[in-house]
N, C-alpha and C positions, 0 to 999 in steps of 0.2 A: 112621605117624600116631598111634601109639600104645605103651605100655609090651608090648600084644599088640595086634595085627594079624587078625584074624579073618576069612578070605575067604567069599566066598558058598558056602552048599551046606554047609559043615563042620563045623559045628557040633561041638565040638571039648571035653570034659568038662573045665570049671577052675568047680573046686570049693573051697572052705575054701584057700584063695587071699589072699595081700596082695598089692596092684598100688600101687604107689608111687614117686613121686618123677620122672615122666616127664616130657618138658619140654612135651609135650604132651598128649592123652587119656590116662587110664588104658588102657582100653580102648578100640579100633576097630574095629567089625562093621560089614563091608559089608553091602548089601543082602542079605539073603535066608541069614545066616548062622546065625539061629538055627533053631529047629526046636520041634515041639511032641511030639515023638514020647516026649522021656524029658529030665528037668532036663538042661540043660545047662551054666547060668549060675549057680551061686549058693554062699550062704553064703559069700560072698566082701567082704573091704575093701578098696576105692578109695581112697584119699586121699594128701595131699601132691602131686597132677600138676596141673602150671603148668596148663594151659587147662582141668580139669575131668575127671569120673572116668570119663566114659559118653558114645560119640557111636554112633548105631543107625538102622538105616532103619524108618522109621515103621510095617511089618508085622510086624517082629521084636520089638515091646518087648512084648506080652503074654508072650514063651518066655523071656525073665529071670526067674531063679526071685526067691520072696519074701522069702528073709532077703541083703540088701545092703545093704554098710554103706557110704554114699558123702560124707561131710560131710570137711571139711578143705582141698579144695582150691581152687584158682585162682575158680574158679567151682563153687561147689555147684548143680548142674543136671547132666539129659538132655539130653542135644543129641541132638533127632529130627531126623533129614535123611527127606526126602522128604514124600509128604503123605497115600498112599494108606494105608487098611486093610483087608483083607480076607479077613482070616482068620477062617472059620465064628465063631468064641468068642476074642474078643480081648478080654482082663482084665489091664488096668495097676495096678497097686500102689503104693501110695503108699510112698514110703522117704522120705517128710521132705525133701526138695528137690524144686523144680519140674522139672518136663519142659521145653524149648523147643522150639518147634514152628518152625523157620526158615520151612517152605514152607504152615504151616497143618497143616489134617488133613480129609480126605474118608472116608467110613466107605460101604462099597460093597461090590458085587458078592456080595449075601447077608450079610455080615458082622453083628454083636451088638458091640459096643465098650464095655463098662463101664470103670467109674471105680471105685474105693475111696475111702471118706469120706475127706476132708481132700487129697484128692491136688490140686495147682497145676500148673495148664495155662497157661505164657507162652506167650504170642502174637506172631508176629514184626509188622512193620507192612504195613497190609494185607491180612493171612489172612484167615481166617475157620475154622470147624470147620463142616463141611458135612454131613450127613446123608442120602446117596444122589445120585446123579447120573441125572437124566430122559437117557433113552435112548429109542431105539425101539422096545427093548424091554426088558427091567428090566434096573436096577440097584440094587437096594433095599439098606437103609441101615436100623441098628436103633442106636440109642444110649440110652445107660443110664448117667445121671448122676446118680446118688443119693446125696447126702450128707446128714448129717443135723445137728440145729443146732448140734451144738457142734462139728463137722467138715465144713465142708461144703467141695464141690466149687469149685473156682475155674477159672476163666476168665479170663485179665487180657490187659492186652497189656504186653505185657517192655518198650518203651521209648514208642515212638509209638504213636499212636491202630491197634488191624486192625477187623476189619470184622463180628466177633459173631459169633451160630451162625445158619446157614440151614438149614433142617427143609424140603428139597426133595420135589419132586413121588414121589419113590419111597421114602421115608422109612417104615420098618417098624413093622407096630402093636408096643406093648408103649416105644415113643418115648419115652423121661421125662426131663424135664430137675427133682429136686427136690431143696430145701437145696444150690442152684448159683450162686454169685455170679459174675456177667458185668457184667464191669466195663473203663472205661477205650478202649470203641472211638467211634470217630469221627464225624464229622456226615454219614457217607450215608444215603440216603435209605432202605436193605436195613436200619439198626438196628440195637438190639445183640440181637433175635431177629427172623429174616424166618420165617413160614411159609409155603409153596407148596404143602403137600400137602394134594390131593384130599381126602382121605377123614380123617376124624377121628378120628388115630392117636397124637396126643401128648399129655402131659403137663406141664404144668409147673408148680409148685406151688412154696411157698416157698424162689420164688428173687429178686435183687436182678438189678435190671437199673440199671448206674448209669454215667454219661460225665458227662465237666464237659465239652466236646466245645461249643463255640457254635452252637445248632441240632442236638442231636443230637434221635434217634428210641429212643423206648423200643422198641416193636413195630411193624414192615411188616407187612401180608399182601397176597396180590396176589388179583384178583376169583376165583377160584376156593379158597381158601384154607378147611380146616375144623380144629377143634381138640377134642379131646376134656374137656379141663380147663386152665382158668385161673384156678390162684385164687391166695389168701394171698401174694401179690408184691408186690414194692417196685418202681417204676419210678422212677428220680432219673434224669432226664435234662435238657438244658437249650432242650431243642425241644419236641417233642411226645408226650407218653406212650405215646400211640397212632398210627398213621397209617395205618387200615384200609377197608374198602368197608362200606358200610354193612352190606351183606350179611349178615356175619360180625360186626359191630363188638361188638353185642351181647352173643357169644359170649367176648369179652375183657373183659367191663365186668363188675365184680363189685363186691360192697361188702364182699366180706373182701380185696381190694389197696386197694394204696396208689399215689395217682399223685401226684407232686410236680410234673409245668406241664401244660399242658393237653391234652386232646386232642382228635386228628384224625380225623373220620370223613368220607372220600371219598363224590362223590354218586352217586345210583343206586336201585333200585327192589329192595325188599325182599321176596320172597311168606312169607304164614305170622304164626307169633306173634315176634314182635319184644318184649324190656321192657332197658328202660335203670336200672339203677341209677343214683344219686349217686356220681360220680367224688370221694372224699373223699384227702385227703392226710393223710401222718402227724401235722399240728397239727390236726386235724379239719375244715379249711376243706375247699369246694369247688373247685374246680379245672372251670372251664368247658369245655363240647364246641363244637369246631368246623366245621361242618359245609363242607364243599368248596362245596356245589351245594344243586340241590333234592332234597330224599330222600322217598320216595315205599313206601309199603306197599301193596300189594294184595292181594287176599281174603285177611285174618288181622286182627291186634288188633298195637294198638303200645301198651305200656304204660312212663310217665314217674316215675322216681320224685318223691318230695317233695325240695324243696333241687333238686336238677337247675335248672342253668344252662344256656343254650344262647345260643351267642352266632351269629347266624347274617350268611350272607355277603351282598353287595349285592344286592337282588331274590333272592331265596333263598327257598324255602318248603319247609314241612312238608306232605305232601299224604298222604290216606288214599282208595284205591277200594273200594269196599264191602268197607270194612274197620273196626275199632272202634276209636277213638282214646281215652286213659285217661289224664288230666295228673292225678295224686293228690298235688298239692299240698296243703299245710295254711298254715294261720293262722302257722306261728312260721316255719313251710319252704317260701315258694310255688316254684312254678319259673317262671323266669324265659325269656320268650326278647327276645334284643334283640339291634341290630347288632354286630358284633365291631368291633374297634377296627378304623379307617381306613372304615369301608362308613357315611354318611347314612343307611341306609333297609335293612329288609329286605322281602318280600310279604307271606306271608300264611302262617295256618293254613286249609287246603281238606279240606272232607270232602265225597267225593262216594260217594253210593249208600250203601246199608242194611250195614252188616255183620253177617256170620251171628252174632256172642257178642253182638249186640245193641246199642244207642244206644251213641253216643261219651259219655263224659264229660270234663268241662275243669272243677275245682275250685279255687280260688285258685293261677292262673297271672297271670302282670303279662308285658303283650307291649305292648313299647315300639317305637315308629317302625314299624311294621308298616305295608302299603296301597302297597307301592311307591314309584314314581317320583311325588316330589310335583309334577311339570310335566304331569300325564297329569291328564285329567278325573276326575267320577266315572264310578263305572260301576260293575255288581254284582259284575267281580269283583276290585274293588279294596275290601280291607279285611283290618282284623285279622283275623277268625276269616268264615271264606268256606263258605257251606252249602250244597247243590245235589245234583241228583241223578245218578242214572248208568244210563244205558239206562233211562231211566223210572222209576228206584227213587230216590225221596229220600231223604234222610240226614236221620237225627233226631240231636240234641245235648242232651243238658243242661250250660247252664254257670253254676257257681255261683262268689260269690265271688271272683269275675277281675275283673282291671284291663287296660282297652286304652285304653293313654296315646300318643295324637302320630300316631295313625294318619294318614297320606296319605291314604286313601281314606276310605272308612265306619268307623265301630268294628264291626259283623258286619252279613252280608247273608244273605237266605236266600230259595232261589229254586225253583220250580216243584214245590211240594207240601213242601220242605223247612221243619221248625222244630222248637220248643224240647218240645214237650208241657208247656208250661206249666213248665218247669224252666228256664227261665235267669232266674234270680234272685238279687238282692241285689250286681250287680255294678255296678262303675263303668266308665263309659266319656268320656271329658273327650280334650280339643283334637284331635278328629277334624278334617281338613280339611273334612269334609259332615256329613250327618246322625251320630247314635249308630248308627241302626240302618236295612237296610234290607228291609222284610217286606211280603208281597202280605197283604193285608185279613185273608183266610179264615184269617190264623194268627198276628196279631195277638195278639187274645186267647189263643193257644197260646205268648207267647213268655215273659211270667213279670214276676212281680211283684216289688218292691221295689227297681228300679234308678236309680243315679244317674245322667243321661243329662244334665245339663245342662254349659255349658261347649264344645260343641262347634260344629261349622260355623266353624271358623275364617279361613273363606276369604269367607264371608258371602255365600255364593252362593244364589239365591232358591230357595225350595220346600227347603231345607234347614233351617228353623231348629227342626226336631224329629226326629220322625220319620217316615221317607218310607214312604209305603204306595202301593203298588201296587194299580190295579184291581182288583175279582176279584170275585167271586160266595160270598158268606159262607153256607155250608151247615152250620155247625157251631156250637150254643149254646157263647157264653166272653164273658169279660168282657173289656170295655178300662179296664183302670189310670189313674190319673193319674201320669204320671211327672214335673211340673214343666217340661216341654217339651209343645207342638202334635204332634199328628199331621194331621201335611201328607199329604192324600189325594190324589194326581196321576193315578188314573182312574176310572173309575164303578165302584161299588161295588152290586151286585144283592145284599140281603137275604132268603133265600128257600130254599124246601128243592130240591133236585137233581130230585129225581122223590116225586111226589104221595104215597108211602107211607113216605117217611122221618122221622125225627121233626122237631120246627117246629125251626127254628133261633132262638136268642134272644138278642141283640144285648144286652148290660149293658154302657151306657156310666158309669163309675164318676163321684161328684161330684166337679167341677176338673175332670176332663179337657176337652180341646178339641180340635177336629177341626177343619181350615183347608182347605181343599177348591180345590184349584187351577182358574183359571176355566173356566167349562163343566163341572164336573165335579157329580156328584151322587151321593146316598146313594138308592136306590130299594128300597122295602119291600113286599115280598107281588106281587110281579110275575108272574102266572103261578101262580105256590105260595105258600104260607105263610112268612111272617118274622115276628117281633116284634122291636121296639126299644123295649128300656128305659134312657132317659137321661133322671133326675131327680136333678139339681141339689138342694144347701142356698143 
């Protein structure tokens, strides 16, 4: 099959060597023909043989020595047969022709597999380069692609779309894929990198991840998935940049990559500190996230960059348990959540219970169609931004600044001891299908001044055309605003302090406003304890 024939085991000294003019390989080593024991392969030229200078089984091509001169023939390429590696220190050499990889490449059983800057890895169709194989018991897998930017690493597929690099569940610390171009695989759902591995062992850093592929995947990870570093990369794909669990998703979102379409974050519950970057693309645009489902944080902090889009799925919601939610939106950059294309409606943003880093903050955000299904009634907890407690712990918010446009339900609601401390201020809320806002009496005066609340009840439903207050017993001095809208009171309201030694509570009803008191219902003052109402008019 060759100008020499190399059997297994023999590894056989041809050295300062010309191999030429064969009608097929220069060379042909079977499996397991080289050796690492003493050079056996080198300073040797290849060229002028019809099919190519080199065909090697995939364990052997680290014991080809380094100076091989292989250009001139049929095909300038390695032809690797086989897929396995596992030899302790497996180090391939770049000699200026690609490698071809018929069956892929698996890196296993102990094994370290580096690369030399510039070296080209074709891909047959369908491969993959794999990174340890999950066993019963190990099979660990160390890979070391480091190239650097004016040589870097390639990865391609040779004619059709293969199938990327997998960094499986036994995948070796010291893992790095950097200055690695991974290019040219297909639209499965595994990407052109999948990570499985547990434990947060890899690297990968200025590398391009790029398919013209219709629906391809920049990065998979499956729910168990951790990464050590993701930064400074390119994803050009024509799907999804991402396609991760929430979990982890974080962990891939950086603002020193780049993603060119959008991406995917699967739904699921988060524990801990969770912060999203701005998905930015190489023109500086944003590139929206897509959220699978509802995504959910528990005891920890989610923090939103400014610019952040979020295009959310049909009835989809963002929820927090006594956890701190932080939209750090600005004036030039809000963030945005609204339906993704094809979904009418998304739910809600829900904070329920106190988180330990303290109050949520929501700063010029714009949440569009938010409140659900618009055939469902009102109800508390249908709205844009949804307040409430957890295990008896209420959830405080300040939201400054924000816009809740077309809500189904309320524009926010806030329920059993939950509200603003006087912080949700200056914001707009217009074509709610019900009230702007819906808050029990005693916190009222806690929810904040200067808001645009007018415009809303677009369903014209009675006891809606302001805002709706709930019964309660007001134990706490605040004032009520005039916001341009009624405060529609729907149950009896006791003025009055809790127990006989607390301070007076003192009702400031500001001039304009108005209170519209559904029938039967009444304002009662000093019942028992001490109240004052101060409501004077110009």
């Amino acid at each position: 099959q060759g100008s020499i024939e190399v059997t297994s085991g023999s590894a056989p000294i041809v050295t300062d060597s010309i191999v030429r003019e064969s009608l097929n390989y220069g060379v042909y080593a079977q499996a397991g023909a080289g050796t690492d024991a003493a050079p056996w392969f080198d300073r040797n030229q290849l060229t002028s043989n019809g099919r190519g200078p080199l065909s090697i089984g995939s364990d052997d091509v680290s014991t080809l020595g380094a100076d091989l001169d292989m250009m001139g023939n049929g095909l300038d390429r390695v032809f690797v047969r086989g897929s396995t590696v596992s030899r302790t220190t497996s180090a391939w050499t770049n000699y200026g022709i690609p490698f071809y990889l018929s069956a892929g490449l698996t890196v296993r059983g102990g094994a370290t597999l580096s690369f030399e800057p510039g070296t080209e890895l074709r891909f047959n169709q369908n491969t993959r380069m794999q990174v340890s194989v999950p066993s019963t018991g190990t099979d660990a897998g160390t890979l070391v692609a480091a190239g650097t930017p004016e040589a870097p690493v390639s990865m391609v597929a040779d004619v059709n779309p293969w199938n990327g690099v997998f960094i499986d569940d036994d995948a070796g610390e010291g893992t790095v894929l950097r200055d690695v171009r991974i290019e040219g695989f297909g639209s499965s759902s595994n990407g052109g990198l999948r990570v499985d591995s547990p434990a947060p062992v890899a690297m990968v850093e200025h590398c391009l991840l790029q398919s013209s592929a219709s629906g391809s995947t920049g990065v998979y990870a499956n729910g168990s998935a951790e990464i050590q570093s993701f930064e400074n990369n390119v994803i050009d794909v024509q799907g999804s940049s991402l396609n991760l669990p929430f979990r982890v998703f974080h962990d891939f979102l950086s603002a020193s990559n780049r993603y060119e379409s959008p991406l995917r974050v699967r739904s699921g519950t988060a524990v801990g500190t969770v912060s999203w970057a701005r998905p930015i693309s190489t023109d500086g645009t944003t590139q929206p996230i897509r959220p699978s489902g509802n995504l959910t944080v528990d005891d920890g902090a989610f923090t939103i960059a400014a610019g952040t889009r979020i295009e959310m799925p049909l009835n989809g919601q963002l929820a927090t348990i006594d956890s701190q939610l932080i939209v750090e939106g600005t004036s030039t950059d809000p963030v945005f959540f609204e339906p993704v294309s094809g979904a009418d409606y998304w739910s809600r943003i829900q904070l329920r219970g106190a988180g330990a880093a303290g109050p949520s903050r929501i700063s010029h955000a714009v949440l569009v169609s938010a409140g659900g299904d618009p055939g469902q009634g009102a109800s508390t907890s249908r709205a844009g931004i949804v307040v409430g407690p957890n295990s008896g712990s209420p959830a405080l918010v300040s939201v400054t600044d924000t816009m809740i446009v077309d809500s189904n339900g309320y524009g926010m609601t806030f329920a059993d001891g939950s509200h603003c401390e006087g912080m949700c201020t200056d914001n707009t809320i217009i074509g709610a299908r019900f009230s702007a806002v819906r808050i029990s009496a005693n916190f009222v005066g806690r929810f904040g001044a200067g808001n645009a609340l007018t415009g809303n009840n677009t369903t014209g439903t009675l006891g809606h055309e302001g805002i709706w207050v709930n019964g309660d017993v007001i134990d706490t001095s605040a004032v009520w605003p005039a916001n341009g809208v009624p405060y529609v009171v729907q149950g009896n309201v006791e003025l009055r302090q809790s127990y006989p030694l607390d301070p007076v509570p003192v009702m400031t009803v500001n001039p304009g406003a108005e209170l519209r008191f559904a029938a039967g219902r009444r304002l009662r003052v000093g019942e028992g304890n001490d109240g004052i109402l101060e409501a004077q008019g110009t």
